[in-house]
N, C-alpha and C positions, 0 to 999 in steps of 0.2 A: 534335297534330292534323296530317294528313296537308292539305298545300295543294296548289293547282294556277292557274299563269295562265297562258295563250296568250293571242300575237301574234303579228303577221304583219305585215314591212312591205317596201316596194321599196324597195333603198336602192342610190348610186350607190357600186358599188366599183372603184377605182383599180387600175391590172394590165392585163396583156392577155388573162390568164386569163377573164374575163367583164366586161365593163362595167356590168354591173348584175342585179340578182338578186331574185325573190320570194322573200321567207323566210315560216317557219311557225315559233313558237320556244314550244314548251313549258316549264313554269318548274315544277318540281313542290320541295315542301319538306317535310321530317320523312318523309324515307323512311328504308327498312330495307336498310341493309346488312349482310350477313354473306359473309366471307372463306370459303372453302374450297379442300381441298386438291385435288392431280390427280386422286384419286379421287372427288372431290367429296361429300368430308365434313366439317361446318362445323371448320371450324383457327383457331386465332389467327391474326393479321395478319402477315404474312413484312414489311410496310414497302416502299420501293423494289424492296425485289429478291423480291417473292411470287413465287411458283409458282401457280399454281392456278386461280383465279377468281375474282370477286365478284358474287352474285346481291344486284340491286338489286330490292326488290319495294315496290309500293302500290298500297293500294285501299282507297276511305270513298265517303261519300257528302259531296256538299259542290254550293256552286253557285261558276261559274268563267266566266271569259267568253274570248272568241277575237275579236280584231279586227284587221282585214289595212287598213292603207292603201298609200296611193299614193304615191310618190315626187313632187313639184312643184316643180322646181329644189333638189334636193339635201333640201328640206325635208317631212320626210314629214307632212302635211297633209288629205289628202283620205279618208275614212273608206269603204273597200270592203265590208266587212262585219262583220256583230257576231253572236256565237251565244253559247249561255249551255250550259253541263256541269253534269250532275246526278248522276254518279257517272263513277268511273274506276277501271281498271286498270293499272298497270305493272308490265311483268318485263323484265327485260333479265340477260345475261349476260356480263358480260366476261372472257377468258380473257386468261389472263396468264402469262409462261413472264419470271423474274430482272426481276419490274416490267414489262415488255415487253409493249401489248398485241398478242396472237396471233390475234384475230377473239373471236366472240361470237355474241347476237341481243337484238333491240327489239321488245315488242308493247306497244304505249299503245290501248288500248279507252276509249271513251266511252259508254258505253249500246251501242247496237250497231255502232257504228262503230268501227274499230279503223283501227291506222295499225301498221306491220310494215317490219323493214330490218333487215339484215345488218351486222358489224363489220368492216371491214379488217383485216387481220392485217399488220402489221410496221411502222403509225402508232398513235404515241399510248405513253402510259408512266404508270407510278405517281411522283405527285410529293410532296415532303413539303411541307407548307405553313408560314408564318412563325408563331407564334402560343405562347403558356405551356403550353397543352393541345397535345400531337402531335395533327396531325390531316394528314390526306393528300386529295388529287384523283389523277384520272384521267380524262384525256380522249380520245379516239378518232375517226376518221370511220367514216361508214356508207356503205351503197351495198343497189343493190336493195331501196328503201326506196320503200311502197305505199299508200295509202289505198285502204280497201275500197271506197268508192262516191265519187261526185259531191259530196258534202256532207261535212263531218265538224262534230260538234257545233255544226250549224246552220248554217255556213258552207260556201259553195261553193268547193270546192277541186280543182275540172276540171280549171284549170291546171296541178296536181300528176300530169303522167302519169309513170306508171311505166315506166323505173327512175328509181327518185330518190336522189339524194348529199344528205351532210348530216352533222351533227358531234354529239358528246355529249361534256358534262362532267359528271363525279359531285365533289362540293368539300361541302367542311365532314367529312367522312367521319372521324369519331372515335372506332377500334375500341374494343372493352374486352378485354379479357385474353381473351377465348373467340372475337374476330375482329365482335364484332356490333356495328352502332350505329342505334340507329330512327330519330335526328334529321339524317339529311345530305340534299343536297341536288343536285338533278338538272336539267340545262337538255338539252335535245334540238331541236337547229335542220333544219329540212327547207328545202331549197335547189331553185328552180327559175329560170334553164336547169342542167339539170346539167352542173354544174361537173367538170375532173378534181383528181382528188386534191392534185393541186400550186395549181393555182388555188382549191381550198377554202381550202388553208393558207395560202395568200397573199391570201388576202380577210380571213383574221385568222376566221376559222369554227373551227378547229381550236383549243378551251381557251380562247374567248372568250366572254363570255356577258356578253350586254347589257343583260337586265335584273336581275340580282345582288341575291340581300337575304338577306346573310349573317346567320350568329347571330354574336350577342355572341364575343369570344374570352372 
């Protein structure tokens, strides 16, 4: 079964990159990955050093909720708001040239809200993870990354003007012999002030994911 949580909190980051930040952090679980080659035809998994792609895709119906609070002396406490998800979409592309990622694209739809952002090219890489089963992540940042309107699944998310910076990790990703796996797992954080690239990575945005709920190894 395909899952999904959103949150959103201020939190105080250390750096001179940014002093603090609203995030938006999607959590989606039992997604479908399959590997593909530069032609973009499903392939086995090349490991570290792919060439190609990986098309991340989901969509079910399910209920899911988004809630943003407030930062109140370091301790995020104070509840800004709460919306509830009745179905979703995800596709994302990541291109990848020897593990490397080379840019991409992000669309996460909720009913008719969608949220859209672009992949950096020359941040981010295919990693092998510690575990009996091979299984690999990949993490990335984004940029020109949009919310279609004032709301997204019942949440007011004005503050989010576009362009917006922001990070994805794909983790648990454990191909089979043909490149494909339905049960891995995806987090996607939207970042407002936008940060630059160095200052995401230095805020620990870049392969960090907060709220984590790995499968079994």
């Amino acid at each position: 079964m395909k899952n999904l949580a959103l949150a959103g909190i201020v939190a105080a980051v250390s750096g001179t990159a940014m002093a603090a930040s609203t995030e938006v952090q999607f959590d989606f679980q039992g997604m479908d990955i399959q590997a593909t080659d530069g032609m973009g035809n499903n392939t086995a998994f090349g490991g570290v050093s792919h060439t190609g792609a990986l098309r991340v895709e989901g969509s079910t119906a399910l209920g899911a909720s988004l809630d943003i609070t407030e930062d109140r002396g370091a301790v995020p406490s104070a509840e800004v708001g709460m919306g509830t998800a009745t179905d979703f979409t995800f596709d994302m592309t990541v291109l990848l040239s020897n593990g490397a990622v080379t840019g991409g694209s992000l669309l996460i739809s909720i009913g008719a809200d969608t949220y859209t952002a672009d992949i950096v090219s020359g941040i981010g890489s295919v990693r092998q993870s510690a575990g009996q089963t091979p299984r690999f992540e990949v993490d990335g940042l984004t940029f020109a990354g949009a919310f279609s309107g004032t709301t997204f699944a019942g949440i007011d998310v004005s503050r989010f003007v576009a362009p917006l910076g922001g990070s994805f990790v794909n983790f648990e990703y454990r191909p089979n012999g043909a490149g494909f796996d339905g049960q891995a797992d995806t987090e996607v954080f939207v970042v407002i002030p936008l940060p630059t690239t160095v200052g995401l990575a230095g805020a620990g945005l870049l392969g960090v994911a907060g709220i984590r709920r790995r499968r079994s190894v």
